[in-house]
C-alpha positions in Angstrom: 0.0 0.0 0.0 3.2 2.2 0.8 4.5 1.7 -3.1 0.9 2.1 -4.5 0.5 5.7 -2.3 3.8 6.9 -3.4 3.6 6.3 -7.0 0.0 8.1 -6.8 1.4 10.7 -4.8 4.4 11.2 -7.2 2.5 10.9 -10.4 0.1 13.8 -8.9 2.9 16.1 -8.1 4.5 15.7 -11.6 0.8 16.7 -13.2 0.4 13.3 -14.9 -3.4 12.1 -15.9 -5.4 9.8 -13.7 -5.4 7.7 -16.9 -2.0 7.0 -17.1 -1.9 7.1 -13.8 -4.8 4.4 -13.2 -2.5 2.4 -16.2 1.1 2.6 -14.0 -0.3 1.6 -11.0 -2.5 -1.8 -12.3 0.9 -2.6 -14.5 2.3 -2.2 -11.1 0.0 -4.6 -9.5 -0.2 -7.3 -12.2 3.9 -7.5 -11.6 3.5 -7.8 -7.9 1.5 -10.7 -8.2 3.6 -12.1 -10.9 7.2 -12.0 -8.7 4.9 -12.9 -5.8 5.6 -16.2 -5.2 9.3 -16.0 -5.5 9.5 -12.9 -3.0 7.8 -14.1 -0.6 10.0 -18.0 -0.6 12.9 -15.5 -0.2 11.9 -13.2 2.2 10.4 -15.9 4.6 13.3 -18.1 4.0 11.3 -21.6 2.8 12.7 -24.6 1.8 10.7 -27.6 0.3 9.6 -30.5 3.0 11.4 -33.6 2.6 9.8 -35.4 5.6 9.5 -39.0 4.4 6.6 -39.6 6.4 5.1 -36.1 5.6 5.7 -36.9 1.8 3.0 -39.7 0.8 0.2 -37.4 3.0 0.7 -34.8 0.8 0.7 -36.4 -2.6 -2.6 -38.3 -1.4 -4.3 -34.8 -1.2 -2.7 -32.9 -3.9 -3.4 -35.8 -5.8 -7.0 -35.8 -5.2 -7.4 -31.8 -5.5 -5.6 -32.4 -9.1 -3.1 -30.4 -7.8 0.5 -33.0 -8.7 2.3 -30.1 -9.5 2.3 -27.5 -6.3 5.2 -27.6 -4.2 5.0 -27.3 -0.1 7.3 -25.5 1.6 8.2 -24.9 5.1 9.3 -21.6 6.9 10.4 -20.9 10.4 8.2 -19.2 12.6 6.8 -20.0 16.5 3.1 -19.8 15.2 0.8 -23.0 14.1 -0.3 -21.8 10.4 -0.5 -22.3 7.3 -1.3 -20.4 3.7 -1.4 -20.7 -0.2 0.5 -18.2 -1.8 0.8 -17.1 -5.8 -1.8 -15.4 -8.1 -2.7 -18.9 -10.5 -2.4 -22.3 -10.0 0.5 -22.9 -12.3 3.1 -20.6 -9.8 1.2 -20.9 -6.3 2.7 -23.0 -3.6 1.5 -23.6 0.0 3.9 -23.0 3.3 3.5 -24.5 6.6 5.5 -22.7 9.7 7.8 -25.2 11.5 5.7 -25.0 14.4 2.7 -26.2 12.8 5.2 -29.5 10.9 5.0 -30.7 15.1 1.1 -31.2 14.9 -0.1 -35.2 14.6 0.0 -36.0 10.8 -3.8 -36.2 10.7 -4.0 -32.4 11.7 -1.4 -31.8 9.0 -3.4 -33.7 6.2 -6.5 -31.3 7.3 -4.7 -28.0 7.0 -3.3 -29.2 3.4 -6.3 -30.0 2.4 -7.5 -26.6 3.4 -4.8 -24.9 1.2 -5.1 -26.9 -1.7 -8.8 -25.7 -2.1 -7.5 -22.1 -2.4 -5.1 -23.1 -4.6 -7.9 -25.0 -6.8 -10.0 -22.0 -6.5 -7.3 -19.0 -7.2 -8.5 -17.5 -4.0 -5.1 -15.9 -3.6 -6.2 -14.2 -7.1 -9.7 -13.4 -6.7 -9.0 -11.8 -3.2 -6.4 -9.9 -5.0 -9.0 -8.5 -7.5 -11.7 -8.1 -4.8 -9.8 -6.1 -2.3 -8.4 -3.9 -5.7 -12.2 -3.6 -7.0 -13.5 -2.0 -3.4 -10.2 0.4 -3.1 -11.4 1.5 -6.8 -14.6 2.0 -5.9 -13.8 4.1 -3.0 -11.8 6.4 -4.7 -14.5 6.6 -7.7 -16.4 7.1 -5.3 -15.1 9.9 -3.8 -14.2 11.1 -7.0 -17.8 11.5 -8.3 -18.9 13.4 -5.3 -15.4 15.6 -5.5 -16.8 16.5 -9.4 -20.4 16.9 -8.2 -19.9 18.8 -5.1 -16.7 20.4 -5.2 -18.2 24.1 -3.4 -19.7 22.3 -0.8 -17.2 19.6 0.1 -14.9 22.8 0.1 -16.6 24.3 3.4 -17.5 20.6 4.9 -14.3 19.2 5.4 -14.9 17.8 8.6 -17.7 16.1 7.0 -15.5 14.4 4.4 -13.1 13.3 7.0 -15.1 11.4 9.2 -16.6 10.5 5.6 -13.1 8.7 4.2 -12.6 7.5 7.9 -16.3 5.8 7.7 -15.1 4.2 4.6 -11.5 3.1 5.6 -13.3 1.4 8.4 -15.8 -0.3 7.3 -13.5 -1.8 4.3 -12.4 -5.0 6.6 -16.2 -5.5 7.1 -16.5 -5.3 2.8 -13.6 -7.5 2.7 -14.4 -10.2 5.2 -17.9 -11.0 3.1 -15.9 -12.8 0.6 -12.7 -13.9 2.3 -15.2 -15.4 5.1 -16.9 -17.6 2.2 -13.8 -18.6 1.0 -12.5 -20.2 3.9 -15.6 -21.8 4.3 -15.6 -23.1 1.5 -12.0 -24.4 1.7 -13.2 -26.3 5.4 -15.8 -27.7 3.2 -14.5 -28.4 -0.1 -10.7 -29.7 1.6 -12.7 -32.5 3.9 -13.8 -34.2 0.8 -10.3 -34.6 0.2 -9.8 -36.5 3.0 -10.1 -39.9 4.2 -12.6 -38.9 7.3 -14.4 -36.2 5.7 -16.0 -33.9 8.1 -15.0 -35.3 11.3 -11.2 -35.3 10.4 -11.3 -31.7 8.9 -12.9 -31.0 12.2 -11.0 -32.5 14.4 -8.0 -31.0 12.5 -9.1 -27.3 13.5 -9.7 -28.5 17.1 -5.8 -29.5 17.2 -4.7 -26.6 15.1 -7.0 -24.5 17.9 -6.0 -26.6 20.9 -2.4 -26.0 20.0 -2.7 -22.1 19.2 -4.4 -21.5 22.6 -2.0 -23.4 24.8 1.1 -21.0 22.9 -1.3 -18.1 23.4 -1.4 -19.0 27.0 2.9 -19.4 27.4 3.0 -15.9 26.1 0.7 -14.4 27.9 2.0 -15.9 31.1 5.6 -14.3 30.0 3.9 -11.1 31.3 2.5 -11.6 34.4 3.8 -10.1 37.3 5.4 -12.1 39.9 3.4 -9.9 42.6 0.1 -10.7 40.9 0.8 -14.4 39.5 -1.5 -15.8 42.7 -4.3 -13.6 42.3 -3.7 -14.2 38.4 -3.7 -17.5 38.7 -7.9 -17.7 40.9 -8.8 -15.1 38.5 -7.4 -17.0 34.8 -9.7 -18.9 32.8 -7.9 -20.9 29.8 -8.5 -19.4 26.6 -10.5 -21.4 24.2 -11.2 -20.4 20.5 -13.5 -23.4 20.8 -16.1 -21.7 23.0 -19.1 -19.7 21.6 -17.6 -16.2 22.9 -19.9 -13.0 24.4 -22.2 -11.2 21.4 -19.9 -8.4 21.2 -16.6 -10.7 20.3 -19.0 -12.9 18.0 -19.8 -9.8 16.3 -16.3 -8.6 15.7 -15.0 -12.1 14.4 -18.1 -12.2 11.8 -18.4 -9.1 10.8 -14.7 -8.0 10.4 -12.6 -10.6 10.5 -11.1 -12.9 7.3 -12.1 -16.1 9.3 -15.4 -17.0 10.9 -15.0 -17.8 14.5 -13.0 -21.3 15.4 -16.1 -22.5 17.4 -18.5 -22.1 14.7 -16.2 -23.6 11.8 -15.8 -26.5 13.6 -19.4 -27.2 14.3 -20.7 -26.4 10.9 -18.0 -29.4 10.2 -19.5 -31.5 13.0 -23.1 -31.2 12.1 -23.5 -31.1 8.4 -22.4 -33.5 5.6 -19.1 -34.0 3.5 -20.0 -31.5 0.6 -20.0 -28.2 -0.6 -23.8 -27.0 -1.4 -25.8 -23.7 -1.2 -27.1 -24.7 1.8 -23.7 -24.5 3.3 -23.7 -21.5 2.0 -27.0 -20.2 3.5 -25.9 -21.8 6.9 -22.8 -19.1 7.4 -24.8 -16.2 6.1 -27.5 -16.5 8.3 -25.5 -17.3 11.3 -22.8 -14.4 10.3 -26.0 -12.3 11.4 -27.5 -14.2 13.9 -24.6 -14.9 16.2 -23.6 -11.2 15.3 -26.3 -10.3 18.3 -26.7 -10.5 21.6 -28.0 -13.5 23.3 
């Protein structure tokens, strides 16, 4: 965003068109994703996984996606994740951390399975173009009213601040509509790629969750004070992803965030079929709403 808003500041002060200017800066974009891949495998430092036993698990359900060619990697961090990374299918690849490589093999197969369904899909792409199509529309936007209004958005400028901040914030909430379905859809899609369906891509984000918590909990136990670690310890209660949270934090992971709630992805897992259907579909928008309010 720091490149994009320099070049647009730059081509501004040298009087250039918002024509070619619109022009430099998707040329500019189509190259980032392009060199993507390879900037990102050097800047985090990955290396392909050669684990023997890791191997066979990961042919099974690249296999089955169709997806022979893409090639896991492995970067060090301290955090359980993992991602898909490239703009098509032909130069994407999927990274684990080498936190997340110490996870039982079953949890592993989930979380590839995941991946490989955003790979299949070119979600990497299509958020890409989503997130570029709502920035556009924004600064149409804001160009139309600039051209129809320009006297009085000249003595309102207070108005148009809290305006552009409106927008700014609300443009997680925009976003998090599509990413939200997409990783649905990837829970969904990726447990039909594996051998237990459902119940092992469910069981896989309870691990994954299990295992994020309990790290969340060493770190936040770094801090305590030694004064307060007795009282700290009557008053803690573990942290759990897994539990149905208060309205308020419900509403913040639906409405804003790129994932739905841990909790909630796991029981859609637990209590529908191994598919991907409409009704699936229908199930997360209605409950993005309804466990949006209070109880």
């Amino acid at each position: 965003m720091g490149a994009y808003a320099a070049l647009l500041t730059l081509f501004t002060l040298l009087g250039i068109g918002p024509i070619a200017t619109t022009a430099v800066i998707i040329l500019f974009w189509i190259f980032n994703l392009w060199i993507s891949d390879r900037v990102l495998k050097i800047a985090l430092d990955m290396r392909k996984i050669d684990d023997p036993d890791l191997l066979p698990i990961i042919e099974k359900v690249f296999s089955r996606a169709g997806l022979s060619h893409v090639d896991i990697y492995v970067t060090e961090s301290a955090e359980y994740n993992g991602f898909a990374i490239g703009a098509n299918i032909g130069r994407s690849l999927v990274a684990l951390t080498s936190e997340t490589l110490k996870l039982p093999h079953e949890a592993i197969e989930g979380i590839l399975a995941h991946e490989a369904i955003h790979v299949k899909k070119r979600d990497v792409l299509i958020g890409q173009l989503l997130r570029f199509a709502l920035i556009g529309l924004v600064f149409a936007g804001v160009f139309l009213i600039h051209e129809a209004f320009p006297n009085w958005l000249e003595h309102n400028q207070i108005f148009v601040f809290l305006g552009l901040w409106l927008l700014i914030f609300l443009l997680p909430a925009f976003q998090s509509l599509f990413t939200q379905w997409m990783e649905v859809r990837a829970d969904h899609l990726g447990a039909t790629l594996l051998d237990g369906g459902n119940a092992q891509m469910a069981n896989s984000l309870t691990i994954l969750c299990e295992y994020q918590d309990r790290a969340l909990e060493k770190s936040v136990g770094y801090h305590i004070d030694f004064k307060n670690e007795q009282e700290a310890n009557k008053k803690d209660k573990k942290i759990s992803s897994l539990e149905r949270d208060s309205w308020f934090f419900r509403f913040l992971e639906f409405q804003f965030m790129p994932h739905p709630p841990m909790y909630w992805r796991v029981h859609a897992l637990q209590t529908t079929e191994t598919e991907w259907s409409i009704r699936k579909i229908k199930l997360w928008w209605c409950s993005r709403f309804r466990e949006s309010l209070p109880n």
